[in-house]
C-alpha positions as CSV (number, residue, x, y, z in Angstrom):
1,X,42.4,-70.7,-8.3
2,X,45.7,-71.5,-6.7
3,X,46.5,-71.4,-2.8
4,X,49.3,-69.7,-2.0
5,X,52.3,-72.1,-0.8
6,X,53.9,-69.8,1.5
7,X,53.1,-69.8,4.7
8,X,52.4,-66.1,6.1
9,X,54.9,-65.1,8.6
10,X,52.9,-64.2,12.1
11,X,51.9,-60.8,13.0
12,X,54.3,-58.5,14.3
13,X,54.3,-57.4,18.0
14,X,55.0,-53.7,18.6
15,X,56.0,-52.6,22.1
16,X,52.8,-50.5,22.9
17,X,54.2,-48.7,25.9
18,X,57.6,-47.3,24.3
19,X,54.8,-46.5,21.3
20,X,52.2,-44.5,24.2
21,X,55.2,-43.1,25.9
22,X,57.2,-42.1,22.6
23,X,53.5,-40.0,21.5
24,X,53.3,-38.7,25.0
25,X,56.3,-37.2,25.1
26,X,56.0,-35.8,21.6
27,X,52.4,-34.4,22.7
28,X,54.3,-33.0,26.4
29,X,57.2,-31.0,24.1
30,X,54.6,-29.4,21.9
31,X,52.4,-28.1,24.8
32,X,55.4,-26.8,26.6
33,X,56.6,-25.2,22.7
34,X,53.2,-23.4,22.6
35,X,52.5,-22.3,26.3
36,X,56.4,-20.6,25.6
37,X,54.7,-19.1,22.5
38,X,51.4,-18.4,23.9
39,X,51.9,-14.8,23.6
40,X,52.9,-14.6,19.6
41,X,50.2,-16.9,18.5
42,X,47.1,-15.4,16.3
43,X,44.1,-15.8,18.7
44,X,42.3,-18.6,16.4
45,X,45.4,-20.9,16.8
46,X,45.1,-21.1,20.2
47,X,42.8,-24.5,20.1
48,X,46.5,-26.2,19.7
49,X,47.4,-25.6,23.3
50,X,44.3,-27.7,24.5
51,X,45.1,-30.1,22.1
52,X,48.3,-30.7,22.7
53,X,46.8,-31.0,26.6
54,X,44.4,-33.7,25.8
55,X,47.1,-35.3,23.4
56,X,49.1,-35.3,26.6
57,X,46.0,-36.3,28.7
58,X,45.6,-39.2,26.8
59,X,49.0,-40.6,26.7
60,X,49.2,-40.6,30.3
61,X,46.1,-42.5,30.5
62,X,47.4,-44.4,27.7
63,X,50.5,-45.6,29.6
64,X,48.4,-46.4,32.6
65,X,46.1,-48.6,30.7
66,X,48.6,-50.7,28.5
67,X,49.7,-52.5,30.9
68,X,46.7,-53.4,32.5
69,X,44.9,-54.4,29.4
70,X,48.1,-56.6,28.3
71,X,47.8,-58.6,31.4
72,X,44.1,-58.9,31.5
73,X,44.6,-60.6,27.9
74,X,47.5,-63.0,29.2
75,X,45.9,-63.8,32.2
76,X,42.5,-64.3,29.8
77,X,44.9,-66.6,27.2
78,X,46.0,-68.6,30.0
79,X,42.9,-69.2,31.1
80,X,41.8,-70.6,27.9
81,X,44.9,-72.8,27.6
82,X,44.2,-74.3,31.3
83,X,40.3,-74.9,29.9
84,X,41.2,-76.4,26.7
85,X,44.0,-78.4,28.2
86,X,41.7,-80.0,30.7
87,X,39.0,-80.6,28.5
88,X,41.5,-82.7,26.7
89,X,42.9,-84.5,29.4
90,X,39.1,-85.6,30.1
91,X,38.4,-87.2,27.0
């Protein structure tokens, strides 16, 4: 079997709090659509409005947790860089 020769290109990085926010907003717009509505829909499609309420739930936790989480993981990456850096300076 042959290797491939190319090398793979790296991952790409998406922006995960224009992503959370984008979703949260789409999530807000169709709770707001459906309370306006509330009164037209048929009884057993009413379970949309608390979805659309945890949907938005979420995303606000969502954009509160992002950020948090992408610094732990820097601050985590850096810490392995500091460790393997002075374990080579040591040898």
């Amino acid at each position: 079997m042959q290797e491939n020769s190319k090398e793979q290109p790296p991952p790409l990085e998406a922006n995960d709090q224009l992503v959370t926010a984008v979703f949260t907003g789409a999530w807000a717009v169709a709770l707001i659509v459906l309370l306006i509505v509330h009164s037209s829909l048929p009884a057993g499609s009413r379970w949309w409005i608390w979805t659309c309420a945890t949907g938005t739930g979420m995303g606000l936790f969502g954009l509160w947790y992002v950020p948090r989480l992408k610094r732990s993981r820097a601050r985590a990456a850096q810490q392995r860089a500091t460790l393997a850096a002075s374990g080579r300076d040591e040898s």
